[in-house]
Wavefront OBJ file of the C-alpha trace (Angstrom):
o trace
v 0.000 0.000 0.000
v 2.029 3.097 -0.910
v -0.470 5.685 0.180
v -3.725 6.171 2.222
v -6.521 8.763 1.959
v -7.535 9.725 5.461
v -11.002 12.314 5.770
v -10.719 13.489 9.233
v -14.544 14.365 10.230
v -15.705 15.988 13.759
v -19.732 16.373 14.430
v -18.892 19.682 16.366
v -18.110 23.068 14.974
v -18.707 26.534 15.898
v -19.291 28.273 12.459
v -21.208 24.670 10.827
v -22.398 21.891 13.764
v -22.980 18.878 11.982
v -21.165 19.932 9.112
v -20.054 16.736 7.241
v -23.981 15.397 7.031
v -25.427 18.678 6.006
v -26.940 17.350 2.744
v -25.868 18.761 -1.119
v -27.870 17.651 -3.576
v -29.971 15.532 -1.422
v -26.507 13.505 -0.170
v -24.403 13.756 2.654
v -21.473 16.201 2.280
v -19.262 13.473 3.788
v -20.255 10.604 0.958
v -19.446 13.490 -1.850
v -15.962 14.018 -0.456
v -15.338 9.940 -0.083
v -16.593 8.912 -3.307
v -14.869 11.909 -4.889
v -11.722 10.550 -2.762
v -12.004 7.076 -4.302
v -11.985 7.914 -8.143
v -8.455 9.279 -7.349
v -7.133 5.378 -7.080
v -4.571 5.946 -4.779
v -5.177 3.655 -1.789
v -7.854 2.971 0.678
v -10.280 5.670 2.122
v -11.041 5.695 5.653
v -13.260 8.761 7.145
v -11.458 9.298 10.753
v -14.078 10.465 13.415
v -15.149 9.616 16.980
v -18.704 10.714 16.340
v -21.180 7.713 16.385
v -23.603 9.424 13.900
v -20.932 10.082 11.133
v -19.836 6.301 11.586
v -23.155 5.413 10.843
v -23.775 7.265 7.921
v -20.909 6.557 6.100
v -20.777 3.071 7.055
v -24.636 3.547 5.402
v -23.246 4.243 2.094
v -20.628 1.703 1.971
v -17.907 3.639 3.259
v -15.095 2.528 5.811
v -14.936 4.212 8.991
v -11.390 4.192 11.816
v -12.863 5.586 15.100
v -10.293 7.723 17.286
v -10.778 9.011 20.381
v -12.538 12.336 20.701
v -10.005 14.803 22.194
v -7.917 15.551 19.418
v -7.192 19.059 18.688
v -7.169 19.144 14.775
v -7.671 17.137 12.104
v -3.890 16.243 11.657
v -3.961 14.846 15.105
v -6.762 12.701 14.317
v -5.400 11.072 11.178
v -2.091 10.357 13.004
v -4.105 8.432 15.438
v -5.470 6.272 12.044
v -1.971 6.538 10.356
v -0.237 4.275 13.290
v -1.922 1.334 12.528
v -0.743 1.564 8.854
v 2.189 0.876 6.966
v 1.568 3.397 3.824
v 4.856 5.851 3.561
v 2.194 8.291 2.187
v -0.835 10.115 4.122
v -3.057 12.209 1.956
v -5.233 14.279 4.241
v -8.532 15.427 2.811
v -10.785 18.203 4.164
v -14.179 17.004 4.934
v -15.517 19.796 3.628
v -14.488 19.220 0.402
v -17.282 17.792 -1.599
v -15.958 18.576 -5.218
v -12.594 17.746 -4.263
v -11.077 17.054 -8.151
v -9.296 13.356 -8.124
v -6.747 14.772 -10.362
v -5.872 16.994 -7.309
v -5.315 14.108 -5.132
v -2.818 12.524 -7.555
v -1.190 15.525 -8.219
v -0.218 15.847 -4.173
v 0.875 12.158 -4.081
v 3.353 13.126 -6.772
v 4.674 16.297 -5.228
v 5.724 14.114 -2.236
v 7.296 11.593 -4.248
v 9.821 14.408 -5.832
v 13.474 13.591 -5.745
v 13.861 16.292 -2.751
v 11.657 14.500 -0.605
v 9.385 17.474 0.838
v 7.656 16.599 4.103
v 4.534 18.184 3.211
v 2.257 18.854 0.218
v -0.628 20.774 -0.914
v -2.452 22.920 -3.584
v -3.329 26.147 -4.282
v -5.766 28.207 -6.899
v -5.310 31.398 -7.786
v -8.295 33.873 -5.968
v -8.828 37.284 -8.536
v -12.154 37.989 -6.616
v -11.425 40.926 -3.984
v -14.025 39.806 -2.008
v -12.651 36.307 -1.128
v -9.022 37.768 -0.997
v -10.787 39.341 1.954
v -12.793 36.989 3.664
v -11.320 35.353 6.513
v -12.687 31.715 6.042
v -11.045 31.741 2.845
v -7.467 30.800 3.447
v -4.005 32.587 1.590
v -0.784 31.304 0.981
v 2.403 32.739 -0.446
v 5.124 30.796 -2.257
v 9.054 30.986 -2.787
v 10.498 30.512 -6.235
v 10.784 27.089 -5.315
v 7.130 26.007 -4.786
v 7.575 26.134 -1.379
v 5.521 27.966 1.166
v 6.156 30.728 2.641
v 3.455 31.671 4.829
v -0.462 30.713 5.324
v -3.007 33.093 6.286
v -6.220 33.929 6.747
v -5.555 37.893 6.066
v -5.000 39.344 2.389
v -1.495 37.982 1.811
v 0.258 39.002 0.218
v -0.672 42.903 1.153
v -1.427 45.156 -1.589
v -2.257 48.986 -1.180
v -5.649 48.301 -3.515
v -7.370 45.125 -2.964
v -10.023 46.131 -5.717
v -7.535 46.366 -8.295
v -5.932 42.732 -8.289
v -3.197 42.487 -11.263
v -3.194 39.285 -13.689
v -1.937 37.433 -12.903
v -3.706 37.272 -9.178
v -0.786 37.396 -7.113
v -3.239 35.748 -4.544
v -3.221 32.092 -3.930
v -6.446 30.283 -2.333
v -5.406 26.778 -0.506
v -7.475 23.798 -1.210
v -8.418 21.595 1.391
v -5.864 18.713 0.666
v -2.437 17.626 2.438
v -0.116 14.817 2.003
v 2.617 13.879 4.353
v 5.015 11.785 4.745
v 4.573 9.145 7.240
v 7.506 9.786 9.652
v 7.181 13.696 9.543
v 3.434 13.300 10.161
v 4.243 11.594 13.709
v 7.208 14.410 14.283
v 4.239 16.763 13.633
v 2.137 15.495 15.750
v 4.396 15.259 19.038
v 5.540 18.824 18.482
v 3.293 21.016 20.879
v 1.474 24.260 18.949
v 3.257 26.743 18.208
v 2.315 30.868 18.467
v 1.317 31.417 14.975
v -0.770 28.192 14.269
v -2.598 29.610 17.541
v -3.169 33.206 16.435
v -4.375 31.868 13.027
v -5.848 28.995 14.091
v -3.745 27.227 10.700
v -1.873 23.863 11.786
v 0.190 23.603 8.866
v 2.180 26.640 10.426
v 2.942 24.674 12.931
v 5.065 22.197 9.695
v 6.479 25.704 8.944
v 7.839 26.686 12.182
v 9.586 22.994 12.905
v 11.425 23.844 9.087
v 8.920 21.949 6.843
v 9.348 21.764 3.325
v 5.646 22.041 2.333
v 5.373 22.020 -1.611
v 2.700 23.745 -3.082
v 1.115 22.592 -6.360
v -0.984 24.933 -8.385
v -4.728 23.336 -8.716
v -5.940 23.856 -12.347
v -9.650 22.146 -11.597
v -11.743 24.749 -9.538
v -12.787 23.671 -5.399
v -15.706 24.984 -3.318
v -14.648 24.044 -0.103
v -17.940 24.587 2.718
v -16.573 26.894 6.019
v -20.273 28.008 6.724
v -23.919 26.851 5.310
v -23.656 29.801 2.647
v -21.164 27.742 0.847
v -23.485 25.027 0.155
v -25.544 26.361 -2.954
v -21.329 27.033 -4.592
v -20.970 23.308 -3.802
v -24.134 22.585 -5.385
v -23.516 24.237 -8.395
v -20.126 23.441 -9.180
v -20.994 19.646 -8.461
v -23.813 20.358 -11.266
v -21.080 21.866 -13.459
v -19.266 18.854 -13.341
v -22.208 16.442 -14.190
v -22.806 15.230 -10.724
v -26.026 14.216 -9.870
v -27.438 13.255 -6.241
l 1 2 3 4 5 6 7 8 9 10 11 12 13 14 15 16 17 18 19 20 21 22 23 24 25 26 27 28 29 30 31 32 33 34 35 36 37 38 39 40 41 42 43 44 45 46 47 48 49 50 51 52 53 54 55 56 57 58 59 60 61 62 63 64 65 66 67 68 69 70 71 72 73 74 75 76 77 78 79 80 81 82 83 84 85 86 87 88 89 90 91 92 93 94 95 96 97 98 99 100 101 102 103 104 105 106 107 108 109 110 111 112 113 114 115 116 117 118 119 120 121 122 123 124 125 126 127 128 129 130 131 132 133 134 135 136 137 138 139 140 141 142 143 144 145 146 147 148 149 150 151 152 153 154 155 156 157 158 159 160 161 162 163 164 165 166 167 168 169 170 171 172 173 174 175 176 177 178 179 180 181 182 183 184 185 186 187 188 189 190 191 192 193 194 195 196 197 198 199 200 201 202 203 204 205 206 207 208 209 210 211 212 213 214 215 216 217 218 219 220 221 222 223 224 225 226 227 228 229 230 231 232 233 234 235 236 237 238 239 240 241 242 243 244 245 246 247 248
């Protein structure tokens, strides 16, 4: 088995309780993002919660389910729990709230940890030329070195410009999607390191990777997301699944 998906999934949330079986397009968000997972043919998919009710549904629709205890304090921590009992060198860590996550995108991460450098980390990006979302909060930035590697993630306009309604093309403004792949033996370094001050203030774990000198490799996402923070994003879900000829 050289990798394993892994859709950490809590029942809680502040901004969206119940968030992974709010229904789009009459289904459960959490079945969109595991079938969606399982098209990318990269290993198993397990959905990693301790929350009896999302057990149940997605062991409903035929998916497989790792329980972990229930006092984790993100979603990395959680899939490390599932990731000890396997032997895959790769972890690809999928949002939950992800339901038109592109299977392309899923492959494309796997490869960006299999480069010759060996990065510790990798993700995506999509580039944001809508001032409005280079504003919002819920919508997550990142900037990148020459390299593909990032610099910094944040949920502020990053990088700063003196007029946010006049974005140049190309956007200098990168969204992150929902996806991250690790390599097995950093993901347990990760996890044992305690939080650090940034990841606190912006309530982002990957800074956490940053500040213990990650190498996280961003790839640039040509297929478009619509990742659900609150249940406004729903109807973009809906219609981009409909875009892409998905039907409930």
């Amino acid at each position: 088995m050289e990798a394993v998906i892994i859709i950490p999934a809590r029942y809680a949330s502040s901004r969206f309780p119940a968030k992974p079986l709010a229904k789009i397009l009459g289904k459960p968000m959490i079945q969109w993002v595991v079938e969606r997972c399982a098209r990318a043919e990269v290993g198993p998919v397990l959905v990693a919660t301790d929350d009896a009710r999302i057990a149940a549904t997605v062991e409903q629709f035929g998916g497989k389910v790792a329980m972990t205890r229930a006092d984790h304090a993100n979603g990395t921590s959680r899939i490390a729990e599932v990731a000890a009992s396997l032997d895959a060198p790769y972890i690809i860590n999928i949002q939950g709230d992800e339901p038109a996550i592109d299977p392309r995108n899923i492959r494309e991460v796997l490869n960006l940890l299999k480069a010759d450098d060996q990065p510790e980390m990798a993700t995506l990006a999509e580039p944001l030329s809508d001032p409005e979302w280079v504003r919002n909060p819920n919508i997550v930035k990142v900037v990148c070195a020459g390299n593909g590697n990032a610099l910094y993630f944040s949920r502020a306009a990053i990088p700063a410009l003196h007029q946010i309604e006049a974005i140049p093309q190309p956007s200098p403004y990168l969204k992150h999607v929902g996806i991250y792949g690790y390599r097995r033996d950093f993901l347990f370094r990760y996890n044992e390191h305690p939080p650090v001050l940034l990841e606190k203030l912006e309530s982002l774990e990957q800074l956490r990777a940053l500040d213990m000198g990650a190498r996280i490799r961003v790839g640039i996402s040509h297929f478009p997301s619509a990742g659900v923070d609150v249940p406004d994003d729903i109807a973009r879900a809906e219609r981009l699944l409909i875009a892409l000829g998905e039907k409930a």
